[in-house]
C-alpha positions in Angstrom: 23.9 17.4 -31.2 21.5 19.8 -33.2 19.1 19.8 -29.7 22.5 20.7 -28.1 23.8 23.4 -29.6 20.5 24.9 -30.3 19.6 25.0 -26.3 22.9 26.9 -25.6 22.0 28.8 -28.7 19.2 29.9 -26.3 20.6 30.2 -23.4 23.2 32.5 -24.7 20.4 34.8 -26.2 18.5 34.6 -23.1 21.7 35.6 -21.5 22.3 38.5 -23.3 18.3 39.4 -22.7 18.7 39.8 -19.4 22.0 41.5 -19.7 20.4 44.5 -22.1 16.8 44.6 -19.3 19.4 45.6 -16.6 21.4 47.8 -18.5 18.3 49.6 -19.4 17.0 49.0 -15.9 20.1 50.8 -14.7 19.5 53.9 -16.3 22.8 53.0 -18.6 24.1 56.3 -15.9 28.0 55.8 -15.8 29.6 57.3 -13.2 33.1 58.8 -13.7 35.5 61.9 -14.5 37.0 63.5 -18.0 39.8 65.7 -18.2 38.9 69.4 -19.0 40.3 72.4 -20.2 38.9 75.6 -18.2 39.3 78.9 -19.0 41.2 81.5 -16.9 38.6 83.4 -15.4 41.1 85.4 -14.0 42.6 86.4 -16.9 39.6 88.2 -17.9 38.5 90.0 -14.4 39.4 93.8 -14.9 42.4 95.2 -12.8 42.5 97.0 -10.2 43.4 100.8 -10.6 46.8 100.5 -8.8 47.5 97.2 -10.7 47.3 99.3 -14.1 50.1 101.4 -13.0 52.3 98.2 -13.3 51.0 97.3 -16.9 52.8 98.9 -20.1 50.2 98.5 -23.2 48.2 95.6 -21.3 51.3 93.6 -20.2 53.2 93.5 -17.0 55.6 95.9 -16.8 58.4 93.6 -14.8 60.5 96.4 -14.0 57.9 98.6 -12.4 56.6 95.4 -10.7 60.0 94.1 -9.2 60.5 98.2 -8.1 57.4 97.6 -6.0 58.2 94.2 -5.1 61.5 95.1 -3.6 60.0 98.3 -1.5 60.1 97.3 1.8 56.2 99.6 2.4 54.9 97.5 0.4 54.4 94.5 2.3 52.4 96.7 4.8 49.9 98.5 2.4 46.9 95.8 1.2 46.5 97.4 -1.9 49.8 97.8 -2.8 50.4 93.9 -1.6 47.2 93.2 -4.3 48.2 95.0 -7.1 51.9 93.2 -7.0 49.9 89.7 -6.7 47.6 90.4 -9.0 50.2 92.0 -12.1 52.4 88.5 -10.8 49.8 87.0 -12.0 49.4 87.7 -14.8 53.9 87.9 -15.7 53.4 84.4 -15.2 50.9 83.4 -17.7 52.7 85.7 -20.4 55.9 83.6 -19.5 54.3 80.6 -19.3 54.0 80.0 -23.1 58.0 80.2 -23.2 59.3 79.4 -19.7 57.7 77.2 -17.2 60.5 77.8 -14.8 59.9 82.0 -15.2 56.2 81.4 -14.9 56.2 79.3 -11.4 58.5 82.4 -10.0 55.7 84.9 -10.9 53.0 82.5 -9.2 54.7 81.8 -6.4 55.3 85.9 -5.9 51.4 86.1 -6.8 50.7 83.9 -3.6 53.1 85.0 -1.9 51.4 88.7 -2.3 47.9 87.5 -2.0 48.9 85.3 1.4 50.2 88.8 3.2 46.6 90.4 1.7 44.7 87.7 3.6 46.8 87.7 7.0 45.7 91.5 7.2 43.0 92.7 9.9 43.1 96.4 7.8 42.3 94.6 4.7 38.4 95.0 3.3 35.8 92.8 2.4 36.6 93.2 -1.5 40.7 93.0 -1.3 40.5 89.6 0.6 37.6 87.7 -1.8 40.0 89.1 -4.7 43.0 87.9 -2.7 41.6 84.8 -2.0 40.9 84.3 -5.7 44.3 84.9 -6.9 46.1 83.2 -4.1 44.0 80.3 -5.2 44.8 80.8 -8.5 48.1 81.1 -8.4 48.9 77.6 -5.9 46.9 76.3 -8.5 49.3 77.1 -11.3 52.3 76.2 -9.0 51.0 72.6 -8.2 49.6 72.1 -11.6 53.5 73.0 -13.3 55.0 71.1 -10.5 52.9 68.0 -11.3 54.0 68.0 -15.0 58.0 68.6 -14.1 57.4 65.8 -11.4 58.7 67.6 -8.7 55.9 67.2 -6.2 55.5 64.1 -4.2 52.7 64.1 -2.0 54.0 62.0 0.8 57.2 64.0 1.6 58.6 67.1 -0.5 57.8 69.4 -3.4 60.2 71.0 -5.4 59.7 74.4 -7.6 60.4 73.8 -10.7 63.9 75.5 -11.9 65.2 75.8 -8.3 66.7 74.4 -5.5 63.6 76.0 -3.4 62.6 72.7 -1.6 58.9 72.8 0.4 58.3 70.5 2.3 54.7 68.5 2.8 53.1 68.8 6.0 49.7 66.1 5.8 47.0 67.0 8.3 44.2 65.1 9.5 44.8 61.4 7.5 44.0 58.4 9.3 45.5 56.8 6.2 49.7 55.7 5.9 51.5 58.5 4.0 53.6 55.8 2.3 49.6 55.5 0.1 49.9 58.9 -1.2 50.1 58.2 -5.0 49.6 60.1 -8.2 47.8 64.2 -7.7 45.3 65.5 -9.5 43.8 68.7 -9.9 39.6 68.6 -9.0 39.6 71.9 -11.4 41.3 70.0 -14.2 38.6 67.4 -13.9 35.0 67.4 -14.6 32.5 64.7 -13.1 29.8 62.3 -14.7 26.9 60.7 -14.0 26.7 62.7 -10.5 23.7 64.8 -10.7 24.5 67.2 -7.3 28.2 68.5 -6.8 29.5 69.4 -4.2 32.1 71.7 -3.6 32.8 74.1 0.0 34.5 77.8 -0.7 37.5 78.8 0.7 41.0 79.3 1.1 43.2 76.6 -0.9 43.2 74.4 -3.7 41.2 71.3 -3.9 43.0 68.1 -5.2 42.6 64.0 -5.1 45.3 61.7 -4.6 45.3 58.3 -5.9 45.8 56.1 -3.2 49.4 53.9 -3.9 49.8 50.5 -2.1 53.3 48.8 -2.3 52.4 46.0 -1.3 49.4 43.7 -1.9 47.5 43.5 1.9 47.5 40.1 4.0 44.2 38.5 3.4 41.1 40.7 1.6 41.8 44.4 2.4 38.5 46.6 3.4 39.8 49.6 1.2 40.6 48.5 -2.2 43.3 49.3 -3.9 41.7 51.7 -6.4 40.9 54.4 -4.6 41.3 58.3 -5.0 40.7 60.3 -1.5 40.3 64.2 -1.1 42.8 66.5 0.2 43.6 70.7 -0.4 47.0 71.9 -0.8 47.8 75.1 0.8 50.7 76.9 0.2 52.2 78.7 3.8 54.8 81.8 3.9 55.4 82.0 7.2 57.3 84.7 8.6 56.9 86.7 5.5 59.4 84.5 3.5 59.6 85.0 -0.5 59.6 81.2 -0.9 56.9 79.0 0.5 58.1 77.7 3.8 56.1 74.7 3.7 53.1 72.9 1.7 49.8 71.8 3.9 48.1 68.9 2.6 44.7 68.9 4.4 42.1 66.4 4.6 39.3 67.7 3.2 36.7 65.5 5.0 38.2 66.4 8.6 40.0 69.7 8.6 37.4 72.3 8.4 39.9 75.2 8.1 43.5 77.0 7.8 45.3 79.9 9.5 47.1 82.3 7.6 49.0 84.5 9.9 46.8 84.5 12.6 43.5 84.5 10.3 41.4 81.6 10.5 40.0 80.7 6.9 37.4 78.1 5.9 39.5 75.4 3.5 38.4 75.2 0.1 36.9 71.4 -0.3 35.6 69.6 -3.7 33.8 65.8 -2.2 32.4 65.2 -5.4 35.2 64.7 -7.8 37.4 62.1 -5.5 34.1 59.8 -5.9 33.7 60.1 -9.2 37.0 59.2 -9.9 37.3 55.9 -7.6 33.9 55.0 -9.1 35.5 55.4 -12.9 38.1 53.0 -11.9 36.1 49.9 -10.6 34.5 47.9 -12.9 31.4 47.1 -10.2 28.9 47.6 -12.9 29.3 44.8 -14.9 30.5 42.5 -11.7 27.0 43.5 -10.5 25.4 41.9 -13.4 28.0 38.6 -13.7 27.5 38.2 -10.2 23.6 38.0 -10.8 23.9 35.8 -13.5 26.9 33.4 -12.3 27.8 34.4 -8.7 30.6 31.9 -8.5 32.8 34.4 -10.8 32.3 37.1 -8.0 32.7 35.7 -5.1 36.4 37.3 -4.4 35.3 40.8 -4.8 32.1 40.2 -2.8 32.4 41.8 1.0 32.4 45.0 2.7 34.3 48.2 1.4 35.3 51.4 3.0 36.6 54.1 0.9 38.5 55.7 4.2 40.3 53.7 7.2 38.2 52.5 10.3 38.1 55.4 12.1 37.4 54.6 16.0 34.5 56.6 17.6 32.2 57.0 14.3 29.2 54.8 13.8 29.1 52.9 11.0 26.8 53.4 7.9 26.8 50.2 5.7 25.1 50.8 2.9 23.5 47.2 1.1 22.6 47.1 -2.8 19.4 45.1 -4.3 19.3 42.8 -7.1 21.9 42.6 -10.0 22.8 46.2 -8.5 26.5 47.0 -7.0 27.5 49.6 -4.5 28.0 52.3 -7.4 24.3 52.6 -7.1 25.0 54.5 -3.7 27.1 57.0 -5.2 24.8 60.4 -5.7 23.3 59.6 -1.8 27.0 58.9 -0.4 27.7 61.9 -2.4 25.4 64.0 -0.6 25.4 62.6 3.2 29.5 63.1 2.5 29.1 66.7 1.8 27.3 67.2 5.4 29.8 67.8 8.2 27.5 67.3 10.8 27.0 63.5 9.3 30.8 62.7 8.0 32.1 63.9 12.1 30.0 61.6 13.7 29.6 58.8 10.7 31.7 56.8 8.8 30.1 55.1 5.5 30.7 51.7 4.2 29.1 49.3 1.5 28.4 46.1 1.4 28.9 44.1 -2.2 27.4 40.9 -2.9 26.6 38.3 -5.8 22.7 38.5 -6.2 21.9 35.1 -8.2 21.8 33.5 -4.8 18.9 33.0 -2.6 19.0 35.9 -0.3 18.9 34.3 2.9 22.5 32.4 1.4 23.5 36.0 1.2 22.4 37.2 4.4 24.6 34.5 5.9 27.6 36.1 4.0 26.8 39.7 5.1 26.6 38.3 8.5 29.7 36.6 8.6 31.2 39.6 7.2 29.9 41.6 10.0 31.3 39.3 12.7 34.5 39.2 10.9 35.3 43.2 10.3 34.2 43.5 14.6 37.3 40.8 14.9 39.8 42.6 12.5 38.6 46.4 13.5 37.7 46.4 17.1 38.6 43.1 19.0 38.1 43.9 22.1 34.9 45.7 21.6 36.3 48.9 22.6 34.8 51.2 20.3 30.9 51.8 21.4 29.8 53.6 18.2 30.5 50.2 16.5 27.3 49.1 18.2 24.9 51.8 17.0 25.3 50.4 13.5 23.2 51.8 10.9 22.2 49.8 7.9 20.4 51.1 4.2 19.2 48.5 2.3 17.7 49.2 -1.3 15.4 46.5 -2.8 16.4 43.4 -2.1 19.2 44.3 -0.3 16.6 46.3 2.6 15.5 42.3 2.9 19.4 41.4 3.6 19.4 44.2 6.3 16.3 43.2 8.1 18.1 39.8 8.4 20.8 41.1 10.3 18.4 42.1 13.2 16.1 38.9 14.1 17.3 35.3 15.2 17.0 32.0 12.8 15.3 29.4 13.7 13.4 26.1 12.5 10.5 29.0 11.2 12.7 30.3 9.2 13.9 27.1 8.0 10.2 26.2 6.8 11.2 28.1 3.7 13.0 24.6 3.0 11.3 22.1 4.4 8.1 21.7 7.0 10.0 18.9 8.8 12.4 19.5 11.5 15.7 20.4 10.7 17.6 17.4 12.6 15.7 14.8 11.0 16.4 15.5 7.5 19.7 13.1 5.9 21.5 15.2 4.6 25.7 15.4 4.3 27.3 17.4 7.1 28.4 19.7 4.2 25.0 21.0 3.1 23.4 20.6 6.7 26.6 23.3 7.4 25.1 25.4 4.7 21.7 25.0 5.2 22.4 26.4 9.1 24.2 29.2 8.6 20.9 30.7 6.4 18.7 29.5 8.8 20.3 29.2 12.3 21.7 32.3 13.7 21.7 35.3 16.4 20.9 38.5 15.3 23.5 41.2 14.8 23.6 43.0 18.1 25.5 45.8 16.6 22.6 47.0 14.4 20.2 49.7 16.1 18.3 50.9 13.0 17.6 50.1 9.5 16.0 52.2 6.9 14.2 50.3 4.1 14.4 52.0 0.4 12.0 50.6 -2.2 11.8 47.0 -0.6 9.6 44.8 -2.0 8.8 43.0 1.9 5.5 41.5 0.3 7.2 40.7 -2.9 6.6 41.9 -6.8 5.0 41.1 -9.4 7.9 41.0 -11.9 9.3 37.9 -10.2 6.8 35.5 -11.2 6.6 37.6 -14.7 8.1 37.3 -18.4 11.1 38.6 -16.7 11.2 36.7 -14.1 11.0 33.6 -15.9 13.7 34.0 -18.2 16.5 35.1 -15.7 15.7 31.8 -13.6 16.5 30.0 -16.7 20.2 31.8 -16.8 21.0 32.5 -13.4 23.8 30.0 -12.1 24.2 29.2 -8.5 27.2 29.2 -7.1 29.0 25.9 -6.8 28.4 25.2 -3.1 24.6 25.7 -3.6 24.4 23.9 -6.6 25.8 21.2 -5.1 23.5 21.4 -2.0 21.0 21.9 -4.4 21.1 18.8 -6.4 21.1 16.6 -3.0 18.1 18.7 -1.5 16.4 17.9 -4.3 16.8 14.3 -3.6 17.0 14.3 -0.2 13.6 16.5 0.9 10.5 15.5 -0.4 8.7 18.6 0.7 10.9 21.3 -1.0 8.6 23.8 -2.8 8.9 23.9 -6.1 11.4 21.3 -6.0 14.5 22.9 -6.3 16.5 25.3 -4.5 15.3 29.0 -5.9 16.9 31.5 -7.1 16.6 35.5 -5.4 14.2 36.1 -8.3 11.6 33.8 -7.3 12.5 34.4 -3.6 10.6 37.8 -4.4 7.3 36.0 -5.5 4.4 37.7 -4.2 3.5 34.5 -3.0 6.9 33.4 -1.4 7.3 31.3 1.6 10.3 32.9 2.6 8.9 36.7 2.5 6.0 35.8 4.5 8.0 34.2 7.2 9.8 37.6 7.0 6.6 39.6 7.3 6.0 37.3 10.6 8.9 38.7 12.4 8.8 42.0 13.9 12.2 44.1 15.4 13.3 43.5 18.6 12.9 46.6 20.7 16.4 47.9 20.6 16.5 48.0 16.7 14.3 50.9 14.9 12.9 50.6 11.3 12.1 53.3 8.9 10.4 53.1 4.9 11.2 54.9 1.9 8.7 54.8 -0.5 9.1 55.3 -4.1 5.9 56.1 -6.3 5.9 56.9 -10.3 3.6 60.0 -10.8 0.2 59.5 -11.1 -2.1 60.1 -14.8 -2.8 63.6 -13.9 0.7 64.3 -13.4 0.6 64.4 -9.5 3.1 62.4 -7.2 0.7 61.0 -5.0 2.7 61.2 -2.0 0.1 62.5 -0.1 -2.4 59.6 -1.1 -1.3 56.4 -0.1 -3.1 53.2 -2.3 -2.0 50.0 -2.2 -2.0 50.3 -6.7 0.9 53.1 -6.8 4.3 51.9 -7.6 7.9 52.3 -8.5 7.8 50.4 -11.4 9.0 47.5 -10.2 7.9 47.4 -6.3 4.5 48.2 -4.9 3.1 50.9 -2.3 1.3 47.8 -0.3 4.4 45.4 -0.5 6.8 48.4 0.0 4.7 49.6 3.2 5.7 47.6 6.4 3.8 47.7 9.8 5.5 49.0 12.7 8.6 51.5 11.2 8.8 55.0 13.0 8.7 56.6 9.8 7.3 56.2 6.5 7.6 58.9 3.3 6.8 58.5 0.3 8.9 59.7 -2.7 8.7 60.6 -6.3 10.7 58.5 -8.2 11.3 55.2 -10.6 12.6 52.3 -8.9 16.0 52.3 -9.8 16.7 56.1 -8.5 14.6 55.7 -5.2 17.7 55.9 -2.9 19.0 58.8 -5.0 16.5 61.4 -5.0 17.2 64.4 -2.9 13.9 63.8 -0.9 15.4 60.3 -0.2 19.1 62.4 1.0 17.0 65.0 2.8 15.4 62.2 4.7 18.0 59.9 5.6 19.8 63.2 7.1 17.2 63.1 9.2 16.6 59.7 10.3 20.8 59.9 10.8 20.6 63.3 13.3 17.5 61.5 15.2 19.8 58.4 15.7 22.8 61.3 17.1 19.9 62.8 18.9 18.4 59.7 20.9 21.7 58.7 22.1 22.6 61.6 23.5 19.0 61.2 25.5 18.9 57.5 26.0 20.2 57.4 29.5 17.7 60.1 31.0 15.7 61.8 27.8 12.4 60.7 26.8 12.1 59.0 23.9 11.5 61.3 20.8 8.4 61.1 19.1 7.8 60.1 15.4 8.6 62.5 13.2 5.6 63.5 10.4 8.5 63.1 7.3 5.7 64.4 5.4 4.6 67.1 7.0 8.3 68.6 7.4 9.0 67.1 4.0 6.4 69.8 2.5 7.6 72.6 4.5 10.9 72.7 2.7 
């Protein structure tokens, strides 16, 4: 009993090991947002000359304000029109401390003002920016008071606080059901974490994220989980000239590029950042990625692929596949940036793929492929939609290894990682034979045209076979299916190397049977491969991107096991292992490897074929 309890005395410390290397490994980076106060920067811009004639000892002078306001001239003269905004303004922050209902009144009259200022051909350059600013700033005000008296539903009406003024919502450019629109927030009121580059677009409007609502649970496992908050900017109109806003735009902000006002065309203001950050803080996908290393049985339900928007017909898929005890949170500062492009989110729609990484990754190539098969069924049945079959896939790590999968055949080579005798002759229970050929048996995935490999270790690393190595194969638990299969493998084939089924971590063995049969197969000629390189900096403080040896590393993956034969494009990057994929290099170059894919379909049927690109020449240029 002593022997007992001291193993799992072990086991649990070796546990916890493991737990506090990938933590640390990590980068211990949360990702999330935090509720901020910011000051008023409007409050403290100097006013105009014609706005001090409306201000009595620095205050609004209401009288003199609703003089002008009620002058029929004034709604053609700009600077008149700006002064009345911007004194509005500021009557409804001095009201605001006693009277929310009196302070809404003077915001909605400040954008009100500032919407006739921006509708004007005869107004300057420097009336509309300041226009723009306060008309902003005052929707803001109005949304952010109407959110706390609860008057504002997203999916059909707001209401201004302390009237029987009804707006209603006008939602522009969702593929989503309205009957999701949930809770509002502010972007402004928010500040993000753990997201290096924001990103945030200018413009007329005020930038808010809706969390999405779902009645009722979804039939089967949903793609879009329920825990998700989706980008949208609120413009207030006043069509016709009315006092009252005559209705309340709610644009998305990741397909409607802009807004008329009057006649005007305006860019819409846009924050993509902040509606990331907020659907990251509200998984819990960082410590699934680390259970589901460890004991993938416990993950299996969340395990699948994810879209953070609705299938969108006519966009090519971007599936984006995580590495080892990793999760697709480690996607979020690329995503990030590739979101903020609009040349890339018109013609792309990004996914992730999640998976428990304790398992041999062939056994979770076979899940990834199913998964595929299965979302081609539920989205596009019929086949209908030809972007589906310019798929791109981005594997990091072990999860570039997953991708490359999905674009060769199976076969009884491949099945050599198990045994050297032919697969029908083995004994083995129909159960496990039906696992064993779903890893090892298959067609490739004729939907994926190109992958792009990110710190992939295709010959293997050294850390596998290591200290580290060692100790998570002594803590990592199969899942039940394969331990099962496992224990009758182990009986049943005489010939299994290292007799037992491995784990992913000793799949990655420098000397693995499995990688090598990898390394054997090259991509069929429809599908194009392309490396990203990671490299620590070198002793005399140099990247060495420009010298390629086969000692420089990531850390954790090697220049010669990273470095595949026969990609289209190589580059090499600056960075630790764990931040490969989210270096701006790495952004700037996937970019490109995504407008080359646009670019040789638009020629495939009578272009010539582009050449390879020099990353590293155009990388240096920039």
């Amino acid at each position: 009993m002593a022997q007992v309890n001291l193993w799992r005395r072990r086991q649990l410390l070796g546990t916890w090991a493991i737990l506090i290397c990938l933590v640390c490994l990590e980068g211990c980076a949360s990702i999330g947002v935090r509720r901020v106060v910011r000051p008023d920067l409007l409050a403290f811009q100097s006013v105009s000359p014609e706005s001090r004639l409306l201000m009595s000892n620095g205050r609004p002078d209401k009288a003199a304000l609703t003089a002008l306001l009620n002058d029929p001239a004034t709604d053609s003269d700009p600077a008149k029109l700006l002064a009345t905004a911007e004194v509005a303004y500021h009557a409804g922050r001095t009201a605001q401390l006693q009277s929310a209902n009196e302070a809404i009144q003077w915001y909605v009259t400040s954008a009100r003002q500032s919407y006739l200022v921006l509708g004007r051909p005869d107004a300057n350059d420097e009336q509309l920016q300041r226009s723009k600013d306060l008309y902003n700033g005052a929707v803001a005000q109005c949304v952010r008071l109407s959110l706390k008296s609860g008057t504002f539903n997203p999916q059909s009406q707001l209401v201004l606080p302390g009237t029987s003024d009804v707006v209603p919502v006008e939602q522009v450019g969702f593929a989503r059901d309205v009957a999701e629109f949930g809770k509002v927030e502010l972007c402004d009121d928010l500040e993000v974490v753990g997201i290096e580059r924001g990103h945030r677009q200018p413009g007329v409007g005020v930038p808010v994220l809706i969390h999405r609502h779902v009645k009722t649970p979804s039939e089967g496992k949903p793609y879009s989980p329920d825990l998700v908050s989706f980008a949208a900017t609120i413009v207030l109109h006043f069509d016709g000239g009315s006092k009252i806003p005559t209705r309340l735009q709610l644009a998305n902000s990741m397909t409607v590029p802009t807004t008329v006002v009057r006649g005007q065309e305006f860019g819409l203001a846009a924050d993509f950042t902040t509606p990331l950050a907020s659907t990251v803080s509200q998984t819990q996908l960082d410590l699934l990625a680390y259970v589901g290393f460890l004991h993938s049985e416990s993950v299996r339900e969340y395990s699948g692929i994810c879209m953070l928007e609705p299938y969108q017909p006519g966009k090519i898929p971007v599936i984006f596949v995580h590495g080892l005890a990793s999760s697709p949170i480690t996607w979020a500062p690329l995503f990030n940036d590739l979101l903020a492009d609009p040349s890339l989110r018109d013609r792309y729609q990004f996914w992730s793929y999640f998976y428990p990484t304790g398992d041999p990754f062939p056994t979770s190539a076979a899940d990834f492929r199913e998964s595929l098969v299965k979302l081609r069924q539920d989205l596009d049945p019929e086949h209908k939609d030809p972007s589906f079959d310019q798929m791109v896939l981005l594997g990091h790590s072990m999860g570039g290894l997953l991708c490359k999968m999905m674009t060769i055949d199976g076969g009884e080579d491949l099945f050599r990682i198990v045994s050297e005798k032919p697969f029908d002759s083995l004994d083995l229970s129909p159960k496990v034979k039906t696992e064993l050929r779903r890893a090892f048996f298959f067609e490739r995935q004729q939907s994926v045209k190109r992958v792009v490999f990110i710190a992939t270790p295709h010959h293997g690393s050294s850390l596998s076979p290591g200290l580290p190595g060692q100790i998570a194969n002594r803590v990592v638990h199969l899942r039940s299916s394969l331990a099962e299969a496992s224990r009758e493998m182990i009986r049943k084939i005489p010939d299994l190397p290292g007799g037992h089924v491995p784990t992913s971590v000793e799949l990655l063995a420098p000397d693995s049977r499995a990688l090598k049969i990898l390394l054997s197969r090259t991509p069929p000629v429809e599908v194009t491969y392309h490396s990203i390189i990671g490299v620590l900096p070198t002793s005399d403080g140099t990247a060495g991107v420009h010298c390629k040896t086969a000692e420089q590393t990531d850390g954790v993956v090697s220049y010669a096991s990273a470095h595949l034969d026969g990609v289209q494009s190589e580059l090499i990057v600056q960075s630790e292992h764990v931040k490969v994929h989210q270096a701006i290099q790495t952004t700037k170059e996937v970019r490109r490897i995504l407008m080359l894919h646009l670019e040789q379909l638009a020629e495939a049927e009578t272009g010539p074929d582009l050449e390879v690109t020099n990353v590293e020449a155009a990388m240096s240029k920039e």
